[in-house]
C-alpha positions as CSV (number, residue, x, y, z in Angstrom):
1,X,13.8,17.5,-20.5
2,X,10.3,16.0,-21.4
3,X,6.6,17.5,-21.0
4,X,4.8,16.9,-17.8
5,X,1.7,16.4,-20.0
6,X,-1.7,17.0,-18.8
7,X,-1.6,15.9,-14.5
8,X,-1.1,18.7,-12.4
9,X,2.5,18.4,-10.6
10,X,1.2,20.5,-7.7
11,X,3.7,19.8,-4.8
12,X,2.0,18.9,-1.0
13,X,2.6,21.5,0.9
14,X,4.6,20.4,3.9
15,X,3.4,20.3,7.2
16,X,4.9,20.4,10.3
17,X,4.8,18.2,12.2
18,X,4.1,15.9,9.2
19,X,0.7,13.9,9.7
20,X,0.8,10.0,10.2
21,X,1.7,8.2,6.9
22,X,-1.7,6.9,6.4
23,X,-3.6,10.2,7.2
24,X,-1.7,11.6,4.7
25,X,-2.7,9.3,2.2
26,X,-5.9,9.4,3.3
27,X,-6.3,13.0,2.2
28,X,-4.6,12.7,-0.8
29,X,-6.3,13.4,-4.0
30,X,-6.0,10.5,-6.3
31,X,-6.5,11.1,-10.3
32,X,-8.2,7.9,-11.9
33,X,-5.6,5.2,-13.2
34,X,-6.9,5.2,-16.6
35,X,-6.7,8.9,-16.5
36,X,-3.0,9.2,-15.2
37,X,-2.0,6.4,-17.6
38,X,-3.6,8.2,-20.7
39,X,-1.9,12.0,-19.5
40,X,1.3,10.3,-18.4
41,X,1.9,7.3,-20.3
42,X,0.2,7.5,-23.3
43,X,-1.7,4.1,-22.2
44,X,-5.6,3.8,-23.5
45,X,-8.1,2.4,-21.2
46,X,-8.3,-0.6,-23.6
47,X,-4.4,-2.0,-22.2
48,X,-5.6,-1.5,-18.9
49,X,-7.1,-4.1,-16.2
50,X,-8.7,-1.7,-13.5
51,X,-8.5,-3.0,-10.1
52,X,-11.2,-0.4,-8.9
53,X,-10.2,3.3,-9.8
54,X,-7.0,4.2,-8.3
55,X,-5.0,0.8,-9.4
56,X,-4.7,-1.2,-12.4
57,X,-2.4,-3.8,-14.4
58,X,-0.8,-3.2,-17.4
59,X,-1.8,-5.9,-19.7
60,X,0.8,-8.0,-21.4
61,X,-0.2,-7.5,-24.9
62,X,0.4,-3.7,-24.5
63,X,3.8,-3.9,-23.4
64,X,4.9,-5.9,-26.0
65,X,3.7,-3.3,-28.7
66,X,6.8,-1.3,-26.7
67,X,9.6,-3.4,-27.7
68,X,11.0,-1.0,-30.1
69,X,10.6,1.9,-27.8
70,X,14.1,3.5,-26.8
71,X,15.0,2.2,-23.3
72,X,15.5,5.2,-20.6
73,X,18.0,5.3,-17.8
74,X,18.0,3.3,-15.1
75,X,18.5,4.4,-11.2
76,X,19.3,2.1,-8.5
77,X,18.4,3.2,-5.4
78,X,20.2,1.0,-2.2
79,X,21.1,2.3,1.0
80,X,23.6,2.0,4.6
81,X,23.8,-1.2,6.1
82,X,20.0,-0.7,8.0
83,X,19.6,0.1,11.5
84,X,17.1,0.2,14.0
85,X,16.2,4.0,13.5
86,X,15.7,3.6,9.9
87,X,17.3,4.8,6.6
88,X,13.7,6.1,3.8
89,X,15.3,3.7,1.1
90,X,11.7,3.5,-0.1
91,X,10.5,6.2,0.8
92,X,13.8,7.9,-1.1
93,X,13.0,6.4,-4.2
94,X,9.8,8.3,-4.0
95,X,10.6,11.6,-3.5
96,X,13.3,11.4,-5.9
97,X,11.2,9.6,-9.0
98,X,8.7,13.0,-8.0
99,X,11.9,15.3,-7.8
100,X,12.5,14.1,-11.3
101,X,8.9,15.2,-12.7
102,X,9.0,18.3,-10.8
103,X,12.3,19.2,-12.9
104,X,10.8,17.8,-16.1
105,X,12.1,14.6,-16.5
106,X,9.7,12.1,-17.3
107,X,10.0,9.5,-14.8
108,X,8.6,6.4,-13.6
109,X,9.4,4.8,-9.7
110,X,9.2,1.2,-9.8
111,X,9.0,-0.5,-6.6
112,X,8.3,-3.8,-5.0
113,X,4.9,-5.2,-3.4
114,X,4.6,-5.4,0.3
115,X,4.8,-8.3,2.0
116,X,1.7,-8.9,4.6
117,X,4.3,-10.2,6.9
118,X,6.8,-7.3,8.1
119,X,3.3,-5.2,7.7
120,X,1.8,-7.0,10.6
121,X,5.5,-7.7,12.2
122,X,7.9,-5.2,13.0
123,X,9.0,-3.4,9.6
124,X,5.3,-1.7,8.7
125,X,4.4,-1.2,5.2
126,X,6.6,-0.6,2.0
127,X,4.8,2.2,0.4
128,X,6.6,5.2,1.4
129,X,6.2,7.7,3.8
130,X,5.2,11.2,4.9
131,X,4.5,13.3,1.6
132,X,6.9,10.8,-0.1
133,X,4.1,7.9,-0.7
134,X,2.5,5.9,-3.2
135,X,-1.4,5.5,-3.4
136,X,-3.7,3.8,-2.7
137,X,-1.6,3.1,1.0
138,X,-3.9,0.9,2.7
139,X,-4.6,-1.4,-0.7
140,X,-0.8,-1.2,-1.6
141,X,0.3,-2.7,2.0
142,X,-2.4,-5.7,2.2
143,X,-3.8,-7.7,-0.7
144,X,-3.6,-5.3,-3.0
145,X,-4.4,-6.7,-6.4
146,X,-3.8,-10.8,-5.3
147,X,-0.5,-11.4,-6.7
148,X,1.3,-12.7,-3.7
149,X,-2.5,-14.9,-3.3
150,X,-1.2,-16.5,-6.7
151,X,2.1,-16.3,-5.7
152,X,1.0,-18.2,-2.8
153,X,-1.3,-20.7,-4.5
154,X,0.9,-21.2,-7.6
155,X,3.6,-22.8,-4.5
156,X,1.0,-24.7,-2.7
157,X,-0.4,-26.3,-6.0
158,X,2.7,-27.5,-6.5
159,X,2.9,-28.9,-2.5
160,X,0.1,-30.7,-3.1
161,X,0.6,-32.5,-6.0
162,X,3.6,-33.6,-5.1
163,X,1.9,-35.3,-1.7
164,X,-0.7,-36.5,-4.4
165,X,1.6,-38.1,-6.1
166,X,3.8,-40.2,-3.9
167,X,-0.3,-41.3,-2.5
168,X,-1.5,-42.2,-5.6
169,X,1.2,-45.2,-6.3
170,X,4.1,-42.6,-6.7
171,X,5.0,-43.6,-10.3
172,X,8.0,-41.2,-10.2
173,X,9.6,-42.7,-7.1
174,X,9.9,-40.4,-5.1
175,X,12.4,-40.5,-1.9
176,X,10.0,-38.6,-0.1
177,X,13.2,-37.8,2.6
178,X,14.5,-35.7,0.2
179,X,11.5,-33.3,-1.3
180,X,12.6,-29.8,-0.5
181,X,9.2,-27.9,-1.7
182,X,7.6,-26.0,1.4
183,X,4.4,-24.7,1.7
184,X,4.3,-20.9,1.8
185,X,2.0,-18.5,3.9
186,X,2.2,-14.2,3.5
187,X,2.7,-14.0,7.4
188,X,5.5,-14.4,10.0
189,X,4.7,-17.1,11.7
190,X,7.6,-19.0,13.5
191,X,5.5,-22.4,14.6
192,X,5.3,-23.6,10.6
193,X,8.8,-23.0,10.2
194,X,8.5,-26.7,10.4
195,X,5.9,-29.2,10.4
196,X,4.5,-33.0,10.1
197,X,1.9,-33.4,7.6
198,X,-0.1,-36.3,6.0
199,X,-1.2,-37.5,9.6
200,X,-4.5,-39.5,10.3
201,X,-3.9,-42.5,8.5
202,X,-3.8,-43.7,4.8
203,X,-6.8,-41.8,3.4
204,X,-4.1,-38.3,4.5
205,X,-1.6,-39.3,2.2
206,X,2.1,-40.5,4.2
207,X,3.3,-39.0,6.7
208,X,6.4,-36.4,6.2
209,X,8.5,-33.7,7.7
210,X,7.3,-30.1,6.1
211,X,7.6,-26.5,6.7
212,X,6.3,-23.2,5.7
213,X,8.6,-20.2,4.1
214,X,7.0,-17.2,4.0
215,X,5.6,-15.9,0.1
216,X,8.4,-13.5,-0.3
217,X,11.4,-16.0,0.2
218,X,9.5,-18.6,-1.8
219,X,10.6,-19.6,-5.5
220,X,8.2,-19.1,-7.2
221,X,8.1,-15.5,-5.6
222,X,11.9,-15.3,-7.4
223,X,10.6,-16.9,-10.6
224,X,7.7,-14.3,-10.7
225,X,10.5,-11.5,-10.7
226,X,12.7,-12.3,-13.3
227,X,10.7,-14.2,-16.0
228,X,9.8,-12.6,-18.8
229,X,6.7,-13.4,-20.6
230,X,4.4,-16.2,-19.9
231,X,6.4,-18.9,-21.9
232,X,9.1,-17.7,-20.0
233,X,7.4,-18.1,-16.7
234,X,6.2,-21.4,-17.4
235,X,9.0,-22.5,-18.7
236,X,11.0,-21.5,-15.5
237,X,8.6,-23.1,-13.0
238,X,9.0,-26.4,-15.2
239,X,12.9,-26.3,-14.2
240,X,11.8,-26.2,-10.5
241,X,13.9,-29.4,-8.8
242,X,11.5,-30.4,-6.0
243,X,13.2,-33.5,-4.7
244,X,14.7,-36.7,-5.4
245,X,14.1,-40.1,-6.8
246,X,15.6,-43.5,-4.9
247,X,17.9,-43.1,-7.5
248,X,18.7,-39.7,-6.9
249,X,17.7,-38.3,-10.0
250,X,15.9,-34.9,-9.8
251,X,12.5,-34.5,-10.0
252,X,11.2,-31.8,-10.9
253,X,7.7,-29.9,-11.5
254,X,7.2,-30.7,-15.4
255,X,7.7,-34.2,-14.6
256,X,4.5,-33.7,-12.1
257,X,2.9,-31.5,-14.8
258,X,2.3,-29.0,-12.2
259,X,4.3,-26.3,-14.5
260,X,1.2,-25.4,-16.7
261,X,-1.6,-24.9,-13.9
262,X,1.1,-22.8,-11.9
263,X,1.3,-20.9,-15.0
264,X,-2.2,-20.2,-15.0
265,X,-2.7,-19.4,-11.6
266,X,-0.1,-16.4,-12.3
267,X,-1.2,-15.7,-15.9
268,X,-3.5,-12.3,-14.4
269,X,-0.7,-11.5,-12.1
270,X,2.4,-11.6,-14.1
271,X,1.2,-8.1,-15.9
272,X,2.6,-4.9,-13.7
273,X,0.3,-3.0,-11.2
274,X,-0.1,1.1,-11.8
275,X,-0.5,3.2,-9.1
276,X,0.8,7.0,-8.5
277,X,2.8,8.6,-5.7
278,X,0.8,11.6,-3.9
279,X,2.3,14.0,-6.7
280,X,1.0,11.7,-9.6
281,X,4.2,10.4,-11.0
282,X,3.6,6.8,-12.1
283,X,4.6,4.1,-10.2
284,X,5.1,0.5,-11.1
285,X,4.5,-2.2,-8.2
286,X,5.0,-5.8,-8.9
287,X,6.2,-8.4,-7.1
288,X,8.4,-8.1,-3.8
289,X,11.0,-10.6,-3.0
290,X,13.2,-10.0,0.7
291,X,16.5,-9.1,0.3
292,X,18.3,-11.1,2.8
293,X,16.4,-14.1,1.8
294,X,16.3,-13.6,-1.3
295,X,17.0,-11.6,-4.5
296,X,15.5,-8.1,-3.4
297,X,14.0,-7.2,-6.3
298,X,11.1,-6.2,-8.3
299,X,9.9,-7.9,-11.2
300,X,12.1,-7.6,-14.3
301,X,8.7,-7.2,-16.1
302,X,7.5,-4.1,-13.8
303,X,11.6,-3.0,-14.9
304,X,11.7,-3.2,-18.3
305,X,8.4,-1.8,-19.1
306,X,9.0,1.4,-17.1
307,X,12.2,1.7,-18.9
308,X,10.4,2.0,-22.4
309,X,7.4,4.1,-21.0
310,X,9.7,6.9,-19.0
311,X,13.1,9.0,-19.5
312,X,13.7,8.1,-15.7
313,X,13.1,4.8,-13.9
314,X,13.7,4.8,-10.4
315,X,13.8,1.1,-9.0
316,X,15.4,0.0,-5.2
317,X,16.4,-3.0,-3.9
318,X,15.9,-4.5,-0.4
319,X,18.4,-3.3,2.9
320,X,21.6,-2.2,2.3
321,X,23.8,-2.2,-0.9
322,X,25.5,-5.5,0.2
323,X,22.5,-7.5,-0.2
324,X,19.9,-6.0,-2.3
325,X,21.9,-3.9,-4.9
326,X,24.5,-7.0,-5.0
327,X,21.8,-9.0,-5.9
328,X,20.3,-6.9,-8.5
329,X,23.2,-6.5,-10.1
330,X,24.6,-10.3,-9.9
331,X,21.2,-11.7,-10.7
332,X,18.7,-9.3,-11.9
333,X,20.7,-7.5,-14.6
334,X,22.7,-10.8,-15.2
335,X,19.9,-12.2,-16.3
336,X,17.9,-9.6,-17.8
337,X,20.6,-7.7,-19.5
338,X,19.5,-4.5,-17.4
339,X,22.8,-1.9,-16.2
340,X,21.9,0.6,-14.1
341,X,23.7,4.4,-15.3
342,X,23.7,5.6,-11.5
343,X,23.1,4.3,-8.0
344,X,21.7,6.5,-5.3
345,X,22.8,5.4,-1.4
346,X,20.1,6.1,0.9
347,X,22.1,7.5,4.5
348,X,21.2,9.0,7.6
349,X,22.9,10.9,10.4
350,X,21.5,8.6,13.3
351,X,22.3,5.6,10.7
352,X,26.3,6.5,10.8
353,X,25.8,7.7,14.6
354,X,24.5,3.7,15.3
355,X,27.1,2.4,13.3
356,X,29.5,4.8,15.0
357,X,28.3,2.9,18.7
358,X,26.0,5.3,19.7
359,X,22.3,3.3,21.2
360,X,19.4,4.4,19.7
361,X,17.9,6.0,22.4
362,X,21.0,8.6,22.0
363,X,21.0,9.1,18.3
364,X,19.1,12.3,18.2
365,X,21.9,14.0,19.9
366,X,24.5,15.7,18.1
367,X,27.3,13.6,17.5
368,X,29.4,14.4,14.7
369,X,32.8,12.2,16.4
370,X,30.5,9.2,16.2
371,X,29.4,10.0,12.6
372,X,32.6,10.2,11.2
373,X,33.6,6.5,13.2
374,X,30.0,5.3,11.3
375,X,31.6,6.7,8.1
376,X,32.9,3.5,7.5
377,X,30.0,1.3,6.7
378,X,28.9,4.4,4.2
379,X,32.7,4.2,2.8
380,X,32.3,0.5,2.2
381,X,29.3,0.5,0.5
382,X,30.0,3.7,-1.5
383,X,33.5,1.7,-2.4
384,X,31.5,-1.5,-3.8
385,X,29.3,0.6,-6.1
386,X,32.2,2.4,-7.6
387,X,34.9,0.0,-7.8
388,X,33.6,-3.5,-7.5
389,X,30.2,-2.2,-10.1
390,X,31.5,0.6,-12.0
391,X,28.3,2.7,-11.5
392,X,28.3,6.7,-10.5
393,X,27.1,6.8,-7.3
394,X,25.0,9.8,-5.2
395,X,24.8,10.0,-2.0
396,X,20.8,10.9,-0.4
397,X,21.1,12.4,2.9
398,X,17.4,11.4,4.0
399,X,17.3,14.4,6.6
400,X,15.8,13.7,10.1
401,X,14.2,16.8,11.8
402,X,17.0,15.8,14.4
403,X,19.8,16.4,12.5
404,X,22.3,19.0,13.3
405,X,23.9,21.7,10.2
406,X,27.1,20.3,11.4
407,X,26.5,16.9,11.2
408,X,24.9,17.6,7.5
409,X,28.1,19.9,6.6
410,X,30.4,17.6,8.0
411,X,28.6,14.3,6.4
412,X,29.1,16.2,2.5
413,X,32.9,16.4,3.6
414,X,33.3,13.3,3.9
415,X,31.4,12.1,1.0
416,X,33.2,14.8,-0.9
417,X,36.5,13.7,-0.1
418,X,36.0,9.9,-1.3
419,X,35.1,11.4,-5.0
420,X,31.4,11.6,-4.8
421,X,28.1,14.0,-4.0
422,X,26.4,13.9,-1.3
423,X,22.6,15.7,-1.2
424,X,20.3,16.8,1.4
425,X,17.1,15.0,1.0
426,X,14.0,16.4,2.4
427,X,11.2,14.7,0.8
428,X,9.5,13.0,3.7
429,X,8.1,16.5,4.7
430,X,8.5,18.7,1.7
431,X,7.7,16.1,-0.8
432,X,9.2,16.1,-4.2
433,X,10.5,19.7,-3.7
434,X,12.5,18.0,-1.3
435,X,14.4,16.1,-3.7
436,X,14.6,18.7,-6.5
437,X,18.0,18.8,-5.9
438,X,19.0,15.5,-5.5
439,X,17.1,14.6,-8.8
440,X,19.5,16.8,-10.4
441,X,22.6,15.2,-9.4
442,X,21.1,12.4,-10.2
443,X,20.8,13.6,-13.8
444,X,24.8,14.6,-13.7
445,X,25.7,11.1,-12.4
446,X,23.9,9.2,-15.3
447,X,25.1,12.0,-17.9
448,X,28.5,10.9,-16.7
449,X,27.8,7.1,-16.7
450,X,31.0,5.4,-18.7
451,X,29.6,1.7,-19.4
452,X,28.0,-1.0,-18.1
453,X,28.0,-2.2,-14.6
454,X,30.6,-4.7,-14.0
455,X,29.6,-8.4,-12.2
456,X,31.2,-9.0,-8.7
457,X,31.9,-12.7,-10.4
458,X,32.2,-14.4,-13.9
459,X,29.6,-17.1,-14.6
460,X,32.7,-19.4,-15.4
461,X,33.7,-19.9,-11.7
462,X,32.2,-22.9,-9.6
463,X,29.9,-21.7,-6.7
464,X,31.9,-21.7,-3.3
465,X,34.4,-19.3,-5.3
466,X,31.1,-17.4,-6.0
467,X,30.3,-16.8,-3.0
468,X,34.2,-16.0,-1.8
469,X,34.0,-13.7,-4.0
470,X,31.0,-11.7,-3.0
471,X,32.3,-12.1,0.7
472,X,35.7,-11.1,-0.1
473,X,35.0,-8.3,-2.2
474,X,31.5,-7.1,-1.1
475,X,31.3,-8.1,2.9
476,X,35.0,-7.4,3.3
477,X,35.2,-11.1,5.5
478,X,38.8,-12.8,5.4
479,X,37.7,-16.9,5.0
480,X,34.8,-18.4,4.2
481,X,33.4,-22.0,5.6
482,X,31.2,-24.3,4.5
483,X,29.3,-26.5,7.2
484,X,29.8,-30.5,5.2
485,X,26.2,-31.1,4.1
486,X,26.8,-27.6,2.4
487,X,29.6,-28.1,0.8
488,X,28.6,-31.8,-0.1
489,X,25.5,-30.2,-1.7
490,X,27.5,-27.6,-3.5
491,X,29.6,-30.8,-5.3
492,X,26.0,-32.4,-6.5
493,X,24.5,-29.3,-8.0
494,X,28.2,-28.9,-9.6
495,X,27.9,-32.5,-10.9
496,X,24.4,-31.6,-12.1
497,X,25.5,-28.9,-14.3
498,X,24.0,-26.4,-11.7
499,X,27.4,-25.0,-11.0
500,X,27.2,-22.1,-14.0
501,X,24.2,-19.9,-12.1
502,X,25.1,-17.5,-9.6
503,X,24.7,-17.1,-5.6
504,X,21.7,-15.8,-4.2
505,X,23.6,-15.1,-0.2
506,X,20.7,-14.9,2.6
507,X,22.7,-12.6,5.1
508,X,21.6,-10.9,8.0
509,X,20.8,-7.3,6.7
510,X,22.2,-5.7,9.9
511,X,25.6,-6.1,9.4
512,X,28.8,-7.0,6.9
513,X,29.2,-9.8,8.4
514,X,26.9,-12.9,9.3
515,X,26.7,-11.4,12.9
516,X,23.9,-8.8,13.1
517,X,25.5,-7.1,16.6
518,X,28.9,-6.1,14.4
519,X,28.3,-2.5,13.3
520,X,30.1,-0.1,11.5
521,X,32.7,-2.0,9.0
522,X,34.1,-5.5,10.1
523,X,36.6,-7.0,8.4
524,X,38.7,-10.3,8.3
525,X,35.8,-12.1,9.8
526,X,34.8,-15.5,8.4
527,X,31.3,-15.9,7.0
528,X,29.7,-19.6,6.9
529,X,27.4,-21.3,4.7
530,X,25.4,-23.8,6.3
531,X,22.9,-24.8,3.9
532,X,22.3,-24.3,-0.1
533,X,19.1,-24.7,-1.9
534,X,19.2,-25.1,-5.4
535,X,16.4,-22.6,-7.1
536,X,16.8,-23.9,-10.5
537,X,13.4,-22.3,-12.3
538,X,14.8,-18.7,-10.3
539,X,18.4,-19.6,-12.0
540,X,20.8,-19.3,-9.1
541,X,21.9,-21.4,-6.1
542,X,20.4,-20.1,-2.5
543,X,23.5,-19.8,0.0
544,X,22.2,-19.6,3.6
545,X,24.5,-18.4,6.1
546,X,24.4,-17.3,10.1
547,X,21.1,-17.3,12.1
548,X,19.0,-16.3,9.2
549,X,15.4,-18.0,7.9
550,X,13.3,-18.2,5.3
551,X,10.1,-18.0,7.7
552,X,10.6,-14.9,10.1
553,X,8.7,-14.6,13.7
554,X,6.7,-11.7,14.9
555,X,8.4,-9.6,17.5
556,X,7.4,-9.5,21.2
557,X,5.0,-6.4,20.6
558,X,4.0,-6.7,16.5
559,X,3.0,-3.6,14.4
560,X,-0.4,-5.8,14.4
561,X,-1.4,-4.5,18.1
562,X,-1.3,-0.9,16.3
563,X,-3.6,-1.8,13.7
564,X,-7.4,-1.8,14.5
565,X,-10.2,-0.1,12.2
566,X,-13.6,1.7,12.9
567,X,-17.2,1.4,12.3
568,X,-17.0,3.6,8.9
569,X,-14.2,0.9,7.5
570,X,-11.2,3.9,8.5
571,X,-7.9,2.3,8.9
572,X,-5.7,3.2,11.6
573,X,-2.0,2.5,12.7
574,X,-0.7,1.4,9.3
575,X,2.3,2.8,8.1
């Protein structure tokens, strides 16, 4: 047990009904960052870069005075395959990282960015919710402090110097059929998904087919995450394979001599943005790659700072445990040597109703038949983490005011019976009070922790075995296809000595399988590659499979339409 130092640990008082999400933050009394990070941290305001007074970066140079600082423990929080009524994963990891302090634990929540684009689409914001938020809301869920900006201009330097190139005489030859580098934008917006540029004549440069991915699902996004230091980071985007010559020898980014300028559009970035939840725990935000595009996680930097400033450090990874925590585990801790000592699963009652075949328009009925038939997707995933990872897992019951006793009695028996603990959660409304308890079984899972987490693969095998083996093992599928330019592609990066990294699988998050509609469990189904990217800076081999894209599209009515401000500069509608 460690000190709660000098910042109050007042709890909200829960309201009911609880206030819009951005009322609430709104109200919420916010100590100044270099205050909280002198109190809670022991950081001066010397190794800070204030962003304003309720947000600042963690300069570089501090965090390597840290190095010999004894690492704490870190918790993974994942979640239920996601449906349409929603599971808190985020908002989980809040409530529980303030659970933590309120039991004296010294903890630390560290989370990813927002991306612009589900904020304006249909997922809203990334911050939390109800009396389990970070602040400052509004600035967390827009531009915050630019990173995805030079995220986003880091990519399109690159874009353009590559078009500048072939122009200028193209010394490199260049097949510009086969350059593979997109343009990126923060926004879902379906009509760049692809594109012609270099029109107008010769003064435009030649005429090619382009496209846009959105920041998130970009590489450099991925490279962002898991480098290290600045060498590291520049270093990576030098390894970035951008295209092809005539001869069809890569080219890639250091042979443009674009890696150093990236570097330096990222240098600010690259250090870790502070912020608190509503009940002044610290909170680490930095960088925000999708899960079913791409790796899911926050930045290795953010990571492995919090784990030598905090006893505690609460991270989560994007949708359900199949995608995001397999991805942290298979790429994130491969890579940066990280092992999480437990893993909290994030379900709901009208989650296992959906995946039990109830619609959403019923799932605030009591149901418990069709909670125990959505048992299976929570068995699978709760199966993966304790066999196929080795990692205590805990079971958050994120409690909707909907829920029934007997659904919540009924839901620990069944958890119960497949050897692990299942927790009421009530932090959206009650705050960190509301996760006292689950922080504390929490605190008996990592006490219990045996070893390190075990990979779902061993580097050794070739890539389309990879990725059997995560769909085997993790999805639960029977076969698994590869469409020929795939599989063609998968034989080059082999022959290029590519064949040692590990999958990164963009799968639909709705499902097991590669079909969103199939609920519940499926097994014995086939899942099909149909094209693979090689993110050689990132360090593993992009495997996409079913309907699913790297630029998303707004839905028919976006959370946009919701969004409007007034003459004092209020917000409204953000959540």
């Amino acid at each position: 047990m460690t000190d709660s130092g000098n910042v109050s640990t007042d709890v909200v008082a829960p309201t009911t009904p609880v206030p819009p999400d951005i009322e609430i933050a709104e109200a919420a009394t916010i100590i100044p960052i270099v205050e909280l990070a002198r109190d809670r941290l022991g950081i001066d305001a010397a190794d800070l870069v204030p962003y304003g007074h309720t947000k600042a970066k963690v300069s570089l140079a501090h965090l390597r005075t840290l190095t010999d600082h004894p690492d704490g423990n870190l918790v993974l929080v994942t979640a239920m395959s996601p449906t349409p009524a929603g599971e808190g994963k985020t908002t989980t990891s809040v409530g529980l990282a303030d659970g933590l302090s309120l039991i004296g634990e010294k903890a630390i929540v560290a989370l990813r960015e927002p991306s612009m684009g589900p904020v304006f689409g249909i997922k809203g914001g990334a911050a939390g919710g109800g009396y389990a938020q970070v602040v400052p809301m509004v600035d967390i869920n827009l531009n915050f402090t630019g990173d995805f900006a030079a995220i986003a201009a880091a990519n399109n330097l690159l874009a353009a110097l590559i078009d500048n190139h072939v122009h200028h005489g193209n010394a490199l030859d260049i097949d510009p059929r086969t350059i593979t580098w997109k343009r990126v934008v923060d926004l879902n917006d379906r009509a760049l998904r692809e594109v012609i540029v270099g029109l107008g004549g010769p003064v435009n440069g030649f005429p090619r087919e382009d496209g846009f991915d959105i920041v998130v699902a970009s590489e450099v996004m991925a490279i962002f995450c898991l480098a290290t230091s600045i060498k590291d980071l520049r270093d990576r985007l030098g390894r970035i394979v951008v295209g092809y010559t005539r001869a069809k020898k890569p080219v890639r980014a250091a042979d443009l001599k674009a890696h150093g300028p990236m570097a330096v559009i990222l240098r600010d970035a690259l250090a870790p943005n502070l912020v608190q939840t509503l009940e002044h725990t610290p909170a680490l935000i930095h960088g925000g790659p999708f899960a079913n595009i791409a790796h899911g996680c926050n930045s290795v930097i953010a990571t492995t700072a919090a784990l030598k400033l905090a006893d505690y450090v609460i991270t989560e990874a994007g949708f359900g445990a199949d995608l995001g925590a397999e991805k942290f585990i298979d790429i994130k801790c491969r890579a940066a040597g990280l092992s999480p000592r437990a893993i909290v699963l994030v379900a709901t009652v009208r989650a296992l109703k959906y995946h039990g075949g109830v619609a959403v328009a019923d799932l605030k009925a009591e149901n418990v038949p069709a909670m125990e038939e959505g048992m299976s997707n929570l068995r699978r995933h709760l199966r993966n983490v304790t066999e196929v990872f080795g990692v205590p897992a805990v079971v958050a019951i994120n409690r909707f005011p909907s829920d029934t006793d007997a659904e919540i009695e009924r839901l620990k028996e069944l958890v119960a019976a497949l050897g692990s603990v299942a927790v009421e959660a009530t932090h959206y409304s009650d705050g960190g009070a509301g996760c006292a308890d689950l922080a504390r079984a929490v605190v008996e899972a990592v006490e219990a922790c045996a070893g390190p987490v075990s990979f779902t693969y061993p580097d050794e095998l070739p890539l389309a075995q990879k990725v059997k083996a995560v769909a085997r093992r993790i999805y639960d599928a029977d076969t698994v296809t590869f469409d020929a330019k795939a599989r063609k592609k998968i034989e080059q990066l082999e022959a290029e000595g590519y064949g040692h990294l590990p999958v990164c699988i963009a799968k639909t998050q709705s499902s097991f399988s590669t079909d969103p509609t199939m609920r519940g469990a499926p097994s014995g189904h086939t899942v099909n590659v149909r094209e693979v990217r090689l993110s050689a800076g990132a360090g593993f081999v992009v495997m996409l499979t079913g309907e699913i894209m790297t630029m998303p599209g707004l839905p028919k009515v976006p959370a946009s339409e919701h969004i409007d401000i007034d003459d004092e500069g209020r917000i409204t509608g953000l959540s």
